[in-house]
VOTOR-97928 format. One record per residue (C-alpha): x, y, z. Coordinates in Angstrom, 3 decimals, m for minus. Layout:
        px        py        pz
         X         Y         Z
...
***
This chain:
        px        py        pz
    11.789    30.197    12.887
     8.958    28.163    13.957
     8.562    25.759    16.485
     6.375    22.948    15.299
     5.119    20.233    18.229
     4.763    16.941    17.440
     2.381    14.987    20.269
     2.724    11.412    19.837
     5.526    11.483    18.368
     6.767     7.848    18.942
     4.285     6.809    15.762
     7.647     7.260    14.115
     6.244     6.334    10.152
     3.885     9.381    10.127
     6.249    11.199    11.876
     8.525    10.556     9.024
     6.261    11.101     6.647
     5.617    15.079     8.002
     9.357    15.549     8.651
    10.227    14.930     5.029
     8.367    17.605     4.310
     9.247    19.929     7.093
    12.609    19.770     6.225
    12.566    19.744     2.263
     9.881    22.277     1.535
    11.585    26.236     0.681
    11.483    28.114     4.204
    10.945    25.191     6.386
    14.517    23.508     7.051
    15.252    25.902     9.785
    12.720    25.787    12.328
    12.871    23.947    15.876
    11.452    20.016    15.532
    10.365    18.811    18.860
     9.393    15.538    19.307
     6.839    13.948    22.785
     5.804    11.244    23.842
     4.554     9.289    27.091
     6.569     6.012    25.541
    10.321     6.664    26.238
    11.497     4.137    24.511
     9.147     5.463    21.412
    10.378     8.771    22.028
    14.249     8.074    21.675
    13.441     6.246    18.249
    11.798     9.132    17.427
    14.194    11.649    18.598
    17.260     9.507    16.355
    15.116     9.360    13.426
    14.862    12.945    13.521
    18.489    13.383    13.849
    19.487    11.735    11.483
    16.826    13.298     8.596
    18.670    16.608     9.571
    22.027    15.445     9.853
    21.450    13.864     5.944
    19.453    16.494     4.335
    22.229    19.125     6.087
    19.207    21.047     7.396
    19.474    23.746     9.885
    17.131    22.828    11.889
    16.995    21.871    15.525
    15.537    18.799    17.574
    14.319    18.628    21.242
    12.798    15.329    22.460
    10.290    15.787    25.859
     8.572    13.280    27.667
     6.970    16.038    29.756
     4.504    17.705    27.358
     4.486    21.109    29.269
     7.978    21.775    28.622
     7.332    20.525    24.757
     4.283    22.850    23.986
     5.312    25.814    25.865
     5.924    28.517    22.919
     4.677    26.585    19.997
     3.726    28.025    16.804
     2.159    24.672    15.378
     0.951    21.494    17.517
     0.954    18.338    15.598
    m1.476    15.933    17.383
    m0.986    12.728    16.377
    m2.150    10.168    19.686
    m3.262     6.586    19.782
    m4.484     6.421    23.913
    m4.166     3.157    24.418
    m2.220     1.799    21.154
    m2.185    m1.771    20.088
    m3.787    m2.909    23.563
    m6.396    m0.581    23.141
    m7.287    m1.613    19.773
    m7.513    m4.906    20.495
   m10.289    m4.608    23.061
   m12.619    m2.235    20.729
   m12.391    m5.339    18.405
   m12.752    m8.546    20.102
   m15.413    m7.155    23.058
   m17.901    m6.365    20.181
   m17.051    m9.241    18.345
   m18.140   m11.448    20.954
   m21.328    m9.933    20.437
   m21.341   m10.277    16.592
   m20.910    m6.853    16.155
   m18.478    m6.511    12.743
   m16.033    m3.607    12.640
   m13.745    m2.741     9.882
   m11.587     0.401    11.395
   m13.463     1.344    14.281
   m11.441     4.677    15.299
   m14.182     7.594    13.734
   m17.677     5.731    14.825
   m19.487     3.038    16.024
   m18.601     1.724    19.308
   m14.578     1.192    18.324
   m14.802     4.776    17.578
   m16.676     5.912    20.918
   m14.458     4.117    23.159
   m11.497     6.014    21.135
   m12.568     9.539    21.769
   m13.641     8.271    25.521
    m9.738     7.367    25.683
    m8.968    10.495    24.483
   m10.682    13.535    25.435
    m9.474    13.141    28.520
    m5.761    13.837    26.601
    m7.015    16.385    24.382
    m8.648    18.864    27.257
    m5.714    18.550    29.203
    m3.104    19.744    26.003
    m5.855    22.435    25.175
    m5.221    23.577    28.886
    m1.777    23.519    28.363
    m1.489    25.436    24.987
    m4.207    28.196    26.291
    m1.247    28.916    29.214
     1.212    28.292    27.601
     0.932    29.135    23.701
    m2.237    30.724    23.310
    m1.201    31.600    19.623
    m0.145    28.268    18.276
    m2.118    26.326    16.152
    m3.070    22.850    16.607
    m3.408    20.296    13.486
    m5.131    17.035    14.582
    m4.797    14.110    12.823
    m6.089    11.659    15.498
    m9.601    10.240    15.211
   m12.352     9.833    15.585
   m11.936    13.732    13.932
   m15.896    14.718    14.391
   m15.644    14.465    17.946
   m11.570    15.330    19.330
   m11.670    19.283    17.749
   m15.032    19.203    19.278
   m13.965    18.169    22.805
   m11.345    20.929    22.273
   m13.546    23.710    21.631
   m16.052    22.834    24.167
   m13.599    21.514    26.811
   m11.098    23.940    26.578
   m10.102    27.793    26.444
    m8.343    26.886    23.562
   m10.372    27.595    20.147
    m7.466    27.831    17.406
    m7.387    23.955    16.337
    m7.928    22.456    12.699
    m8.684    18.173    11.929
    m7.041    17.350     9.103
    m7.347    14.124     6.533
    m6.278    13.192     3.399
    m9.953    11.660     2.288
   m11.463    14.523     0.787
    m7.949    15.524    m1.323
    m8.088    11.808    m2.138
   m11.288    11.290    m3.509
   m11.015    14.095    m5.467
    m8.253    12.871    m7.330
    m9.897     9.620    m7.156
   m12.791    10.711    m8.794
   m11.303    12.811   m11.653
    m9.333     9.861   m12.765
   m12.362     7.690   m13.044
   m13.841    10.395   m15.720
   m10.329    10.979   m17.241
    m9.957    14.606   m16.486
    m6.523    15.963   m14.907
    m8.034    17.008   m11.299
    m6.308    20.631   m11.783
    m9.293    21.221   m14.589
   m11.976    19.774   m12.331
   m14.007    22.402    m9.829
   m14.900    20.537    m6.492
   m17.196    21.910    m3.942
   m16.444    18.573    m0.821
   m18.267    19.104     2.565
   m20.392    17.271     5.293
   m18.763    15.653     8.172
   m15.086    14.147     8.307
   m15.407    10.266     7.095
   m19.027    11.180     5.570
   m18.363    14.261     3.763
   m19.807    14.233    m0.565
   m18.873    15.782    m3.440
   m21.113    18.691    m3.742
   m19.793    20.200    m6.926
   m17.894    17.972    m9.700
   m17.989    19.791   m12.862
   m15.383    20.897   m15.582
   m15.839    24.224   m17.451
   m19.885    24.241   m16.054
   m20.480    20.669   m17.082
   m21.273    18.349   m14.702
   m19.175    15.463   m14.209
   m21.635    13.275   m12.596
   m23.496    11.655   m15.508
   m20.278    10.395   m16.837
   m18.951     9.196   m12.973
   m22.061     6.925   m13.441
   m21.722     5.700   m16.903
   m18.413     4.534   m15.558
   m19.607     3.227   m12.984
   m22.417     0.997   m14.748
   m19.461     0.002   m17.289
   m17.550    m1.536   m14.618
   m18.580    m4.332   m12.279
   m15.929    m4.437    m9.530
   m16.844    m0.458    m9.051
   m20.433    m1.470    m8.675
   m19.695    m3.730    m5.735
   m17.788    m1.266    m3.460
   m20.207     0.410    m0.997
   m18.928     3.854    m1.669
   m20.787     3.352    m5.739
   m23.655     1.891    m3.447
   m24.238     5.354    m1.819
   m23.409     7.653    m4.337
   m26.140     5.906    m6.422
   m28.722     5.840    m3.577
   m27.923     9.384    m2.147
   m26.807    11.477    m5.504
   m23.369    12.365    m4.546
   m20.319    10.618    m3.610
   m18.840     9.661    m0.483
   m15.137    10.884     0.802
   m14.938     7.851     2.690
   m13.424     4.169     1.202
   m15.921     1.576     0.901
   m13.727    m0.450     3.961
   m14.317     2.484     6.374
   m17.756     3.914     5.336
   m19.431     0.509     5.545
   m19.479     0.745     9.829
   m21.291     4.321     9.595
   m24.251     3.054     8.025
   m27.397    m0.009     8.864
   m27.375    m1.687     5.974
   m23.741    m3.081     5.321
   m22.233    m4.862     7.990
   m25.343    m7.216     9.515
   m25.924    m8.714     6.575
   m23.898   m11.804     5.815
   m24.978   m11.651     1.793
   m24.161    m7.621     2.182
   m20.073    m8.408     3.597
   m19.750   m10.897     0.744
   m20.911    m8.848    m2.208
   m19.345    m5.813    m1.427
   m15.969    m7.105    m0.362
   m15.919    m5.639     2.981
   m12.764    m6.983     5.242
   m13.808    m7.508     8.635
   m11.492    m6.472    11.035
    m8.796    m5.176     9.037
    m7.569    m2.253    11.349
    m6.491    m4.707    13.562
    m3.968    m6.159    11.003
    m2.511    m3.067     9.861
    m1.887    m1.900    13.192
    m0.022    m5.387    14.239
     1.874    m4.880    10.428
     2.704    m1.184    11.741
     3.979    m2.778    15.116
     6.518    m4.659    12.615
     7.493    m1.550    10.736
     8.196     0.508    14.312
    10.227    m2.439    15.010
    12.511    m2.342    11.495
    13.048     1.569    11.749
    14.104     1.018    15.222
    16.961    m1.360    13.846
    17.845     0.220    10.817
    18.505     3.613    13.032
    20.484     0.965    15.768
    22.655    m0.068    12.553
    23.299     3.533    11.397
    21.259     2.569     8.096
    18.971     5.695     8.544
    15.292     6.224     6.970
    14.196     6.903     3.762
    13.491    10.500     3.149
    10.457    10.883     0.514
     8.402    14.054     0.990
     4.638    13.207     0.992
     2.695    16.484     0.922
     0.853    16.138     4.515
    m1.795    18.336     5.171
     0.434    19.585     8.253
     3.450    20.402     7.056
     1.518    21.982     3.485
    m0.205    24.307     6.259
     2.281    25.391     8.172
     4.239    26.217     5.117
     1.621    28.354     3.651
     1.285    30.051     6.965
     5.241    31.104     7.286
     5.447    31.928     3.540
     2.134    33.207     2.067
     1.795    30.251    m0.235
    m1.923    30.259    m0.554
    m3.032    26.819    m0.267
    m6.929    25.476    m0.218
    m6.814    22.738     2.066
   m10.305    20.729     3.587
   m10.483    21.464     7.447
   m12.356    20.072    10.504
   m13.827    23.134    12.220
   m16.565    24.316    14.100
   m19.582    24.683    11.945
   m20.593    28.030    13.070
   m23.050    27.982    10.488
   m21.116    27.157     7.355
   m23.318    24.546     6.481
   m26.269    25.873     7.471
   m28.599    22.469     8.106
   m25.907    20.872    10.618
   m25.650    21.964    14.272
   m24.054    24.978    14.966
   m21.678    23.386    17.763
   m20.947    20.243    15.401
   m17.363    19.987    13.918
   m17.531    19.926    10.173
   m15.434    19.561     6.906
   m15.162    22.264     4.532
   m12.549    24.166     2.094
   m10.348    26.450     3.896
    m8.249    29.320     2.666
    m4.688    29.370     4.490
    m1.936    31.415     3.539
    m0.267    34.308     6.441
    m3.603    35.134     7.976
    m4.271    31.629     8.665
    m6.387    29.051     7.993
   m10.226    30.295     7.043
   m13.407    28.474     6.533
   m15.696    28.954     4.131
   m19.261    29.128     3.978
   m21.156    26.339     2.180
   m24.745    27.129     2.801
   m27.093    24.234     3.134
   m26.084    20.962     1.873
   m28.753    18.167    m0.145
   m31.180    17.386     2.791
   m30.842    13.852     2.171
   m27.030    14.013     2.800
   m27.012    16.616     5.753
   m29.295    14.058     7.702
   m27.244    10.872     6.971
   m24.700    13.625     8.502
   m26.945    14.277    11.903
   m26.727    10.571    12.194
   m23.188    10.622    12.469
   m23.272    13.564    14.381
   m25.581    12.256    17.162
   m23.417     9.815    18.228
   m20.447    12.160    18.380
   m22.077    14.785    20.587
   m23.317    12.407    23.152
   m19.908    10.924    23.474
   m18.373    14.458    23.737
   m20.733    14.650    26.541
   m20.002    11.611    28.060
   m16.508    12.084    28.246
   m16.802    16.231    29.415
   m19.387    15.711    31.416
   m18.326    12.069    32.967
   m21.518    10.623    32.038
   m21.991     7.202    31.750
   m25.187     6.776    30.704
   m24.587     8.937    27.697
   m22.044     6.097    26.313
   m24.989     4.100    26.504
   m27.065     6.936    24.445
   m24.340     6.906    22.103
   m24.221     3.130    21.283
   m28.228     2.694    21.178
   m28.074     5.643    18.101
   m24.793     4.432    16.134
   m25.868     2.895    13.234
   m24.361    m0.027    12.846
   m24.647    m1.482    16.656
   m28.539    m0.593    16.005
   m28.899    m2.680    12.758
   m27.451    m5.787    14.889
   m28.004    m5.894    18.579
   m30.869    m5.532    20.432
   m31.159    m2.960    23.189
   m30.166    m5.227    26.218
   m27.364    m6.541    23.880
   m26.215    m2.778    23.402
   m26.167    m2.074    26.959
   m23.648    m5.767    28.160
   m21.952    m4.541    25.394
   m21.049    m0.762    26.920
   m20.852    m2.335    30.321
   m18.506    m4.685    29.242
   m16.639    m1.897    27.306
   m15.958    m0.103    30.188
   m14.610    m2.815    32.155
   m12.416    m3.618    29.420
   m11.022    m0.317    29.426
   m11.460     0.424    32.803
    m8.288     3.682    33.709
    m8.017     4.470    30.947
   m11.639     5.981    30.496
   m12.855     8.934    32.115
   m13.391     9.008    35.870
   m17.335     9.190    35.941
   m17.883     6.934    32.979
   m15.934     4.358    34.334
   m18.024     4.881    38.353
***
């Protein structure tokens, strides 16, 4: 049976969360679980949790626990990335450096300059495990799950031998559902064309039996003033179509939010609240780690990831369509061709295939390039080890633009990179 990878596995809830499926969907239950991490003591948490899911569900399956990731990814079939470079430490310092500058974040993993200084963190990672899986299992398939998604598949593809790797997030399947209970239509009825870039994709298509659902998304939106104030009803009725992204996350892509005092207060927007939720998932680490010490076990509650869903429609020919971060290739036709987009995919036994979109609303694919910009200059910075393209990047995200000046942008980045000092790539940090 398979032999599905999990890379980082020591972020023991989500590793839960994809081993209740792995073991509880029909064909699964059988294949060969193995678990890495750089964090030990992570990785032995991890390592009992899985035991004991297969010991309770009786599964067949079988777990191996590697610190060295070599010996983990050599023969895989699937490669589960799931990294935080850095973790809580990290975090910290892509918060409070750009706060002392009065720069407001609200996740700051996918853009902006939280998100830049992740993906400088972590390219480095990601080309040296698409080294390893081109030697050593040039058939596998990696699913990432660690952002910021735009720019890690991209730093895969470019940095790498390796080609065969899929992002993967829940916000398009959860907007979708989102959005067909606002109108009151079961979501199975509704056709959805999604696409754009991961974070900043929109609803291309919403219609049910050739109507168009759109009118009535916006007569419920007018009808109800707490969906007014969110940001994501903000761009939907400025741009046309609606945003994959929450209104929390979405806000830090974009000028006009997050510099304005009035604009944080009206639309709700919770500064900082990454930061939070990753000291509340330091406490929930902590309370698996003693139930498993007491023998009290996890709960087991299959959650349909977008990992294990794949991998099960690869080994059984359960045709799933799934939304995928891939190289654009020209599927939407007014993005770069080297940009890493997200559109539909087909996956059942041949795989997992893209499909073409053609060109999206020009007002939407340039919001896009905006994104994008910032994304490929950081790729660069971190492939090529230059430093002055983290400044490039910074100077052209939106959000640092709409607040800081140009000198400001630049003690910012310098002070970034002193922050994070190893842990960034040799010639950025020179």
């Amino acid at each position: 049976m398979a032999r599905i990878v999990f890379i980082g596995a020591g972020s023991v809830e989500f590793t839960k969360n994809v081993l209740s499926d792995l073991l509880t969907l029909p064909g699964l239950g059988s294949s060969t679980l193995v678990l890495h991490d750089i964090d030990a003591g992570r990785l032995a948490t991890a390592e009992s949790m899985a035991n004991w899911m297969v010991a309770h569900l009786g599964a067949p399956a079988k777990v191996e626990a590697h610190t060295d990731r070599r010996a983990a990814v050599d023969g895989a079939d699937y490669v589960i990335n799931e990294i935080a470079v850095g973790g809580f430490a990290a975090t910290r310092i892509d918060f409070e450096v750009p706060a002392r500058y009065g720069l407001r974040q609200t996740i700051a993993d996918t853009l902006g300059i939280g998100g830049i200084f992740r993906a400088l963190r972590t390219v480095p990672v990601m080309v040296a495990l698409g080294n390893d899986l081109a030697e050593l299992a040039p058939d596998a398939l990696l699913l990432n799950y660690t952002n910021p998604m735009t720019m890690i598949p991209r730093a895969v593809f470019e940095g790498t031998p390796f080609r065969n790797v899929v992002g993967i997030c829940h916000s398009v399947r959860d907007t979708q559902a989102r959005l067909a209970g606002l109108v009151g239509v079961p979501v199975e009825d509704v056709a959805f064309v999604t696409a754009g870039v991961n974070h900043q994709a929109f609803v291309l298509r919403f219609e049910r039996d050739g109507v168009d659902l759109y009118p009535r998304l916006a007569e419920v939106i007018d009808a109800d003033p707490a969906l007014r104030r969110t940001v994501r009803a903000e761009v939907f009725t400025r741009f046309g179509h609606f945003p994959t992204e929450s209104s929390l996350h979405g806000s830090e892509y974009l000028p006009w939010f997050l510099r304005h005092d009035d604009q944080v207060e009206h639309f709700g927007i919770q500064v900082g609240a990454y930061l939070e939720w990753s000291r509340e998932n330091l406490d929930t680490y902590e309370e698996t780690r003693r139930r498993l010490a007491a023998g009290e076990g996890v709960e087991v509650e299959p959650m349909s990831e977008l990992a294990s869903e794949i991998i099960h429609s690869i080994e059984t020919g359960t045709r799933r369509i799934v939304h995928g971060n891939v190289r654009n290739d020209g599927l939407i036709a007014n993005l770069p061709a080297d940009a890493c987009v997200e559109v539909p995919c087909v996956v059942d036994r041949s795989g997992v295939r893209p499909t073409r979109i053609g060109a999206m609303p020009p007002q939407l694919a340039a919001l896009n390039r905006t994104f994008l910009n910032v994304g490929e200059l950081t790729v660069r910075a971190a492939l090529e080890g230059r430093r002055d393209h983290v400044h490039h990047a910074a100077m052209l995200d939106p959000n640092a633009a709409a607040t800081l000046t140009l000198p400001q942008i630049h003690d910012l980045v310098e002070d970034m990179i002193t922050a994070h000092g190893d842990a960034l790539p040799e010639g950025v940090r020179r």
